[in-house]
GULOLUM-701899 format. One record per residue (C-alpha): z, y, x; residue in one letter; residue number from 1. Coordinates in Angstrom, 1 decimal. Each point is the difference from the previous one (the first is absolute). Last residue first. Example, Ala and Ser with C-alpha at 12.3 -4.5 7.8 and 13.67 -1.06 7.14 Angstrom:
<recs>
REC     zz     yy     xx aa   i
REC    7.1   -1.1   13.7  S   2
REC    0.7   -3.4   -1.4  A   1
</recs>
This chain:
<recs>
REC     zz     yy     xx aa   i
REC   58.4  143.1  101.3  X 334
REC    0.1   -2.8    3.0  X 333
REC    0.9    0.7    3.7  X 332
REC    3.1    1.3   -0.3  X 331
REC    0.9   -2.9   -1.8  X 330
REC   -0.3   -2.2    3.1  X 329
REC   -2.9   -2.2    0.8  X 328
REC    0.2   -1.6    3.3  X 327
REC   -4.0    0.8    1.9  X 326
REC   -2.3   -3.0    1.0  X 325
REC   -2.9    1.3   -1.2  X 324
REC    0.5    4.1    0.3  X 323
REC    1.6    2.0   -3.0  X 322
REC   -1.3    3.4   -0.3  X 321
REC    2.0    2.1   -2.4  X 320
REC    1.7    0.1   -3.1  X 319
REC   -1.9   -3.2   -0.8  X 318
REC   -0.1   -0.4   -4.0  X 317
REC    1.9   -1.9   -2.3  X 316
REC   -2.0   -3.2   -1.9  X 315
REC    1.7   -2.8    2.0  X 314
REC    3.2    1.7    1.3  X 313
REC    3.0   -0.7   -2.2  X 312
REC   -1.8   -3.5   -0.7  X 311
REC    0.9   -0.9    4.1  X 310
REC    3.5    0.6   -0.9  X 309
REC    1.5   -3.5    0.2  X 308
REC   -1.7   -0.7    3.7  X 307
REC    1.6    3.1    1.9  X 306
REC   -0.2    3.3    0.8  X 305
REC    0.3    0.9    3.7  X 304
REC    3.3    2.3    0.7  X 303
REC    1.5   -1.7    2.2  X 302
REC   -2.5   -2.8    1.3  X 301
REC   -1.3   -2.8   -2.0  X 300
REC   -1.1   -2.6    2.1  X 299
REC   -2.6   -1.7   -0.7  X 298
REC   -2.9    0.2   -2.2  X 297
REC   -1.0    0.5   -3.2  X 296
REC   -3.4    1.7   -0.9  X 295
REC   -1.8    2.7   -1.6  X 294
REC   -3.0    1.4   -1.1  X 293
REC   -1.3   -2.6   -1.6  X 292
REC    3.2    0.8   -2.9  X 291
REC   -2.1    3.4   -0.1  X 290
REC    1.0    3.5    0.8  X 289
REC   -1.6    2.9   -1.2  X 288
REC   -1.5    2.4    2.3  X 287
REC    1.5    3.2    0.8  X 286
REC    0.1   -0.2    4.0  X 285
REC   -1.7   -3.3    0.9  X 284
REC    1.0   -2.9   -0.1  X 283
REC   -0.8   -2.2    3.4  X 282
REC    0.1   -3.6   -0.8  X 281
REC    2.8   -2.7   -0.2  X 280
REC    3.1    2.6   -0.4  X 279
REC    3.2   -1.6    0.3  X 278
REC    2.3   -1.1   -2.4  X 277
REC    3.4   -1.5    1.8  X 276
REC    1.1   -3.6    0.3  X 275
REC    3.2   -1.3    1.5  X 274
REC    1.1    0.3    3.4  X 273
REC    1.9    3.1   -0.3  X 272
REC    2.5   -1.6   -2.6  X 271
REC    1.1   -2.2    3.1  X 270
REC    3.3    2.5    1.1  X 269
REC    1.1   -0.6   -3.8  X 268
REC   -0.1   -3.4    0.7  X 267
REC    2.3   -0.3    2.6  X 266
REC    2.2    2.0   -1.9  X 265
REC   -0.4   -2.3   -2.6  X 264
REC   -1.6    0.8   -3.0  X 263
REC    1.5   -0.1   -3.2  X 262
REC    0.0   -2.5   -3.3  X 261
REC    4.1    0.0   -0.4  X 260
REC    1.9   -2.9   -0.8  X 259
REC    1.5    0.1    3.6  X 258
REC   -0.5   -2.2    2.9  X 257
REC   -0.4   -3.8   -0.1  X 256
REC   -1.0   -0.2    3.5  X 255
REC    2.6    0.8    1.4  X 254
REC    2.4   -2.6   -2.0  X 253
REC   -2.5   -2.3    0.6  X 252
REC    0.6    0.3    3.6  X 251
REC    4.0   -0.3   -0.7  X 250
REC   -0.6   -3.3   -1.9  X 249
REC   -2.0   -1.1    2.7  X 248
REC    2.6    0.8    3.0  X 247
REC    2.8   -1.5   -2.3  X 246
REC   -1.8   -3.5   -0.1  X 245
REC   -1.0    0.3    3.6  X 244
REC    3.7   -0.1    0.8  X 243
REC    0.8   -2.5   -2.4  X 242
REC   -2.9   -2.2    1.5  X 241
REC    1.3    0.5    3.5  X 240
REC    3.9   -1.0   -1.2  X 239
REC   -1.4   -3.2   -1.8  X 238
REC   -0.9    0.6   -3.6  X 237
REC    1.9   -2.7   -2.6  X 236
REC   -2.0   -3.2   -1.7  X 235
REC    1.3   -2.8    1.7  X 234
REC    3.7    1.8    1.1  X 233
REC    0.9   -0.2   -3.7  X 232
REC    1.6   -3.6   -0.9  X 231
REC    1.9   -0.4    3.9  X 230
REC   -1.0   -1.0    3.2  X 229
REC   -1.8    1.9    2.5  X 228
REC   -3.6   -0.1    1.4  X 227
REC   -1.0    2.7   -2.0  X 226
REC    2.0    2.1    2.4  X 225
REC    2.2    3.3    0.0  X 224
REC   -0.5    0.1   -3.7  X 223
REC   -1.5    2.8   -2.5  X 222
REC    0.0   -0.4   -4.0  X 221
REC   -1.7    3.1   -1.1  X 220
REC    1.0    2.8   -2.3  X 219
REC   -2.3    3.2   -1.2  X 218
REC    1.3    2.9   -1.8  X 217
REC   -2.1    3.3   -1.7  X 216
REC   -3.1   -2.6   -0.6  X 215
REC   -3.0    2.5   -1.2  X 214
REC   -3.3   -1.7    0.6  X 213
REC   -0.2    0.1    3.3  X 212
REC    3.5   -0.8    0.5  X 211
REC   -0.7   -3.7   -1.6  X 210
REC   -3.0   -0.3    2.1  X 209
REC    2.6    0.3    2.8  X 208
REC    2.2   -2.4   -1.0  X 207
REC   -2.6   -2.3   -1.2  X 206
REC   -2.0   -0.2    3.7  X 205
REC    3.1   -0.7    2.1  X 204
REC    0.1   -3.2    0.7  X 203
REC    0.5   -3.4   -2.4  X 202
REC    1.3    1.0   -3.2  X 201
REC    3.8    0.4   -1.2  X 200
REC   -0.1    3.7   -1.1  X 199
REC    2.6    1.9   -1.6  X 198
REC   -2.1    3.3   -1.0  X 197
REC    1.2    3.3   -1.2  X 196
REC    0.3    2.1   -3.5  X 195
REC    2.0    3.6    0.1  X 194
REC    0.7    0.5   -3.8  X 193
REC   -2.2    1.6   -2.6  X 192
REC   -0.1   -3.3   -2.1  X 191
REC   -3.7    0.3    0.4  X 190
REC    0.2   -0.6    3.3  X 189
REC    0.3   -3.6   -1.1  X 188
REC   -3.5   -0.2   -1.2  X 187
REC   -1.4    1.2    3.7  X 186
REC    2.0   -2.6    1.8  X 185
REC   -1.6   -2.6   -2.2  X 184
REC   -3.0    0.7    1.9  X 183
REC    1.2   -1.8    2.5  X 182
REC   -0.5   -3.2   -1.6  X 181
REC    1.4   -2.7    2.9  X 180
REC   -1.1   -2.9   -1.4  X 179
REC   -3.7   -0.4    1.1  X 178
REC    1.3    0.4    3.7  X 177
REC    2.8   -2.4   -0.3  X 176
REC    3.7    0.5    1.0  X 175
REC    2.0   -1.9    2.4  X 174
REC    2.3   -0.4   -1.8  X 173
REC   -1.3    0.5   -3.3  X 172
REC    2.6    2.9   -2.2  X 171
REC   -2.7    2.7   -0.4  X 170
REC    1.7    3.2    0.4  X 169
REC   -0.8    3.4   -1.3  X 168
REC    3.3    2.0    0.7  X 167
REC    1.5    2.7   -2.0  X 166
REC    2.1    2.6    1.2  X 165
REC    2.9    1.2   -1.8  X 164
REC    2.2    3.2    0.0  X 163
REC    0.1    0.8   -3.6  X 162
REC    3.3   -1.4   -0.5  X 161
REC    1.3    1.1   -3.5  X 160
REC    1.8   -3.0   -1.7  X 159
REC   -2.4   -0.1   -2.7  X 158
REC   -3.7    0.5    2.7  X 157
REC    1.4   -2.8    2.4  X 156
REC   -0.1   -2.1   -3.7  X 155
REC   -3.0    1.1   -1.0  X 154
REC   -1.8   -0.7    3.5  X 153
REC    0.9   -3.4   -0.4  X 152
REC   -1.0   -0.6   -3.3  X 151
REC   -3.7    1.9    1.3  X 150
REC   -0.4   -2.5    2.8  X 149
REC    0.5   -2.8   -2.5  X 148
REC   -2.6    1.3   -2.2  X 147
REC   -2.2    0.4    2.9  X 146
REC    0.3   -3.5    1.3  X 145
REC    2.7   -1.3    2.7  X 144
REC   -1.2   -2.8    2.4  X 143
REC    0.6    2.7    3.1  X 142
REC    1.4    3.2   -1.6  X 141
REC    1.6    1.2    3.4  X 140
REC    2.5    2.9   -0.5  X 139
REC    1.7    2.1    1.9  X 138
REC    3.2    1.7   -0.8  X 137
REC    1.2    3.4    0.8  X 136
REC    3.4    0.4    0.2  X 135
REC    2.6    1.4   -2.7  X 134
REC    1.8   -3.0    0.3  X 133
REC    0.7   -0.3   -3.4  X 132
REC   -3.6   -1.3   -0.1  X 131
REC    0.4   -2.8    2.5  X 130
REC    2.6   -1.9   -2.6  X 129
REC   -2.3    0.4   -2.8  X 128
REC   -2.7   -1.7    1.9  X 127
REC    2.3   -2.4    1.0  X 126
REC    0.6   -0.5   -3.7  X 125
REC   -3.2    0.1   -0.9  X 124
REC   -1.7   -2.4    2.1  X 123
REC   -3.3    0.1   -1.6  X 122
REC   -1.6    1.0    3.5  X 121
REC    2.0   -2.4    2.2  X 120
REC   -2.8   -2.9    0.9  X 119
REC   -1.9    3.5    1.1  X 118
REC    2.4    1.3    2.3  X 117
REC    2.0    2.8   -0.7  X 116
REC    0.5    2.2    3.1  X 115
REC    2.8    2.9    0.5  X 114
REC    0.4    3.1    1.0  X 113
REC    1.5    2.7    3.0  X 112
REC    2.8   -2.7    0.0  X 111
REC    3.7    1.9    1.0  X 110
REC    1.4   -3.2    1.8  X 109
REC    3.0   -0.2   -3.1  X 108
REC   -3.1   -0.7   -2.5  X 107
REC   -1.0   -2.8    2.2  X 106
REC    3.0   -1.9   -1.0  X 105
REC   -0.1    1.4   -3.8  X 104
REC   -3.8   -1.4   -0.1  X 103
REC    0.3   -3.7    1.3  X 102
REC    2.9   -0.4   -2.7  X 101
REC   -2.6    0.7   -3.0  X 100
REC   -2.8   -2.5    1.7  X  99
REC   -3.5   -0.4    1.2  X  98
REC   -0.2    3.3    2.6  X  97
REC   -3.1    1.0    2.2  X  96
REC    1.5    2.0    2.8  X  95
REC   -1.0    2.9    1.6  X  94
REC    0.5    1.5    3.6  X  93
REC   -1.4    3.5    0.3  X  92
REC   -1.2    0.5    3.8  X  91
REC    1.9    2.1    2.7  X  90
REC    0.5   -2.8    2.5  X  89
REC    3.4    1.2    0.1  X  88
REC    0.8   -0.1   -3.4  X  87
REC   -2.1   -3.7   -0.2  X  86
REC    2.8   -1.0    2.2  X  85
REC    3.0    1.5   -1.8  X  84
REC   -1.4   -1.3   -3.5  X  83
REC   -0.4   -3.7    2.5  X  82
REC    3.8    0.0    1.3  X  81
REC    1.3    0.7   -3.4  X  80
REC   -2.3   -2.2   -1.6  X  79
REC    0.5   -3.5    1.6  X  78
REC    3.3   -1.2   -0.8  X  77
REC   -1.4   -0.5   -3.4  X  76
REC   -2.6   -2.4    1.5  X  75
REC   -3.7    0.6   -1.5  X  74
REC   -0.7   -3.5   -1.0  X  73
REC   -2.7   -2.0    1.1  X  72
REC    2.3   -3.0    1.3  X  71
REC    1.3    0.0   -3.3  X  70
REC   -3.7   -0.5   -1.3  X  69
REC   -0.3   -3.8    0.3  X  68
REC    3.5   -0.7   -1.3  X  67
REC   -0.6    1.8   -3.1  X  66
REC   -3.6   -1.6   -0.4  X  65
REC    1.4   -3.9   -0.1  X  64
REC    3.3    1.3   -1.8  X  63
REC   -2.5    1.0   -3.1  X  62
REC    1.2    2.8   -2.1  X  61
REC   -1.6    2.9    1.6  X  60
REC    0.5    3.1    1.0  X  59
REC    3.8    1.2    0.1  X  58
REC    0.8   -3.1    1.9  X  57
REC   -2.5    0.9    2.5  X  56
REC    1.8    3.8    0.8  X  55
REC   -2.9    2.7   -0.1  X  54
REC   -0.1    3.1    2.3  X  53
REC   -3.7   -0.1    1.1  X  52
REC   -1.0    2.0    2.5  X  51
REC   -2.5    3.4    0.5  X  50
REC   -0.9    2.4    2.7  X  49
REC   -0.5    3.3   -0.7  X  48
REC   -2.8    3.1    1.0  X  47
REC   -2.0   -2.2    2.5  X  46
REC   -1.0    1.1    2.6  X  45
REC   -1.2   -3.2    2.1  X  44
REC    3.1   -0.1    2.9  X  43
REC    2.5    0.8   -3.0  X  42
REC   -1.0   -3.3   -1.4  X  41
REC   -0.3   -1.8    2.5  X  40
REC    3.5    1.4    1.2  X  39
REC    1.1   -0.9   -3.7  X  38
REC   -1.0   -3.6    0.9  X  37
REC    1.7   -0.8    2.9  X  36
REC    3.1    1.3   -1.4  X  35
REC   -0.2   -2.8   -2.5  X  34
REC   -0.6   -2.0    2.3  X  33
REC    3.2    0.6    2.0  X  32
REC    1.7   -0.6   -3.5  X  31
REC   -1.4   -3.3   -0.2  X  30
REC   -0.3   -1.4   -3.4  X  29
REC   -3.6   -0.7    0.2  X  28
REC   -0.8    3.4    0.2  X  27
REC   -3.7   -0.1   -2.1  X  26
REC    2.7    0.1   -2.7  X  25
REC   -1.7    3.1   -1.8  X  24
REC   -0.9    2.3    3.3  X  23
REC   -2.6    1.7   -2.6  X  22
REC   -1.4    2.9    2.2  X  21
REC   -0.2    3.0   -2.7  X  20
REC   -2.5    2.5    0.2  X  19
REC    0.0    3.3   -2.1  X  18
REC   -3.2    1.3    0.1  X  17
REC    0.5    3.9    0.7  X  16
REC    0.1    2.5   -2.7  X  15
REC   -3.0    1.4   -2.2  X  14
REC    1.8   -1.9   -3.0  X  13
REC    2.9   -1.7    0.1  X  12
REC    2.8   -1.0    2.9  X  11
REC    2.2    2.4    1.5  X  10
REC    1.4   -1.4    2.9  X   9
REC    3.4    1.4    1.6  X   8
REC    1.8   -3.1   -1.2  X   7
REC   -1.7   -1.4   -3.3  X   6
REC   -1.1    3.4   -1.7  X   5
REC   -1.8   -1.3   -3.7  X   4
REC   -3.2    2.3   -1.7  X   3
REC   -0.5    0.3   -3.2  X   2
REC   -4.0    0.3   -0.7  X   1
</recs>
């Protein structure tokens, strides 16, 4: 698998989940909140925390829904002040980006990437635009098939950016269960690119299945309170839940491990309590020894031979006495 550096993270297989905290416009316009929220954010540990740079008139064509989102909008007059603040919070600040112009301002604050969101995936000319930043670029393929995933692919692939991670999203807010197909994760590894999760559930359950089963990225919508107004506090984690979000995914992380079938060294130290072959009768010196004979027992001392070889014995002879009870060894058999 390629792997994609966003900051100091590495993000690919055997590294860290990276987690994003998706801000989005959960700031109600209010600079102060939006300093709120990256302290939640830094407070759960988090690797980034994530906002949406769109301007309303560059979304939609209906002066109802322009004037409804203004108030949503990331103020330009904001990012100076917030890149320093998220600098000295020490957390990656990322920015999901809807328009050509959008990208040359943030370009000038050194981005560490940029976010496509779904409604943008066939947006080839602000994909084009991303690509000659030389950043990576992540994807979410919400309401996109796998032919469409693949056009998209083939054009980062012809104008040589190879740093891309693709994000299973299902674009439901919130999300339902029986919608959610995480299993689709799996099919987009395929591509050989780092593959995440932008969930939109309820809780915390999907994001960390989704790292069970291979997610490289996971983003969640968090809020400082349901309570508040605006289209994406409903569905978003409060700053507990985020916390307890990261906390599983880390867990699983754990317990995850390696490919590799081994032993613990736990379990290494519990070898001594399996089974062992011990003799069931006295045998005496010479005779030949039967499978009645014998029996398996716990533990199996150093030394003691154990369940698998009992047919190495049955039909050798007894070197010398061997007492009921007795551990056979292989000195003890000819």
């Amino acid at each position: 698998m390629n792997k994609v550096k966003i900051g100091n993270s590495i993000i690919g297989k055997r590294e860290p989940t990276f987690i994003i905290a998706e801000a989005g416009s959960n700031h109600d316009g209010k600079i102060e909140q939006v300093k709120r929220l990256i302290d939640i954010a830094v407070d759960s540990g988090v690797d980034a925390v994530k906002f949406q740079a769109f301007k309303a008139d560059k979304l939609f064509n209906t002066e109802e829904i322009v004037n409804k989102l203004k108030k949503l909008e990331f103020k330009d007059e904001w990012y100076e002040e917030i890149f320093d603040y998220t600098k000295d919070k020490n957390i990656i600040l990322l920015f999901s980006v809807f328009d050509e112009e959008t990208v040359d301002k943030l370009d000038n604050y050194g981005m560490d990437a940029y976010k496509v969101a779904s409604y943008e995936f066939l947006h080839f000319p602000l994909l084009e635009k991303i690509i000659k930043t030389n950043k990576p670029i992540i994807l979410s393929t919400g309401m996109s098939n796998l032919s469409e995933v693949k056009d998209v692919i083939d054009l980062m692939n012809s104008n040589g950016n190879d740093q891309i991670i693709l994000m299973h999203c299902v674009s439901q807010y919130p999300a339902q269960i029986e919608d959610v197909n995480l299993k689709s994760i799996l099919t987009l590894k395929k591509f050989n690119f780092p593959v995440g999760f932008s969930d939109h559930t309820l809780g915390i359950y999907a994001p960390i299945a989704a790292v069970s089963i291979g997610s490289n990225v996971i983003e969640k919508h968090f809020t400082i309170s349901r309570d508040l107004d605006g289209p994406d506090h409903s569905y978003s984690l409060e700053p507990p839940e985020l916390k307890e979000m990261v906390n599983g995914i880390r867990t699983v992380e754990k317990m995850l491990g390696s490919e590799d079938i081994l032993p613990s060294d736990y379990e290494l130290g519990q070898r001594k309590s399996r089974r062992a072959i011990y003799a069931k009768n006295d045998i005496k010196s010479g005779k030949t020894i039967k499978k009645d004979d014998l029996i398996i027992l716990r533990p199996s001392p150093r030394g003691c031979m154990i369940p698998n070889e009992i047919n190495n014995i049955i039909g050798k002879r007894a070197r010398k006495y061997i007492k009921k009870g007795d551990l056979l060894k292989e000195d003890l058999i000819v």
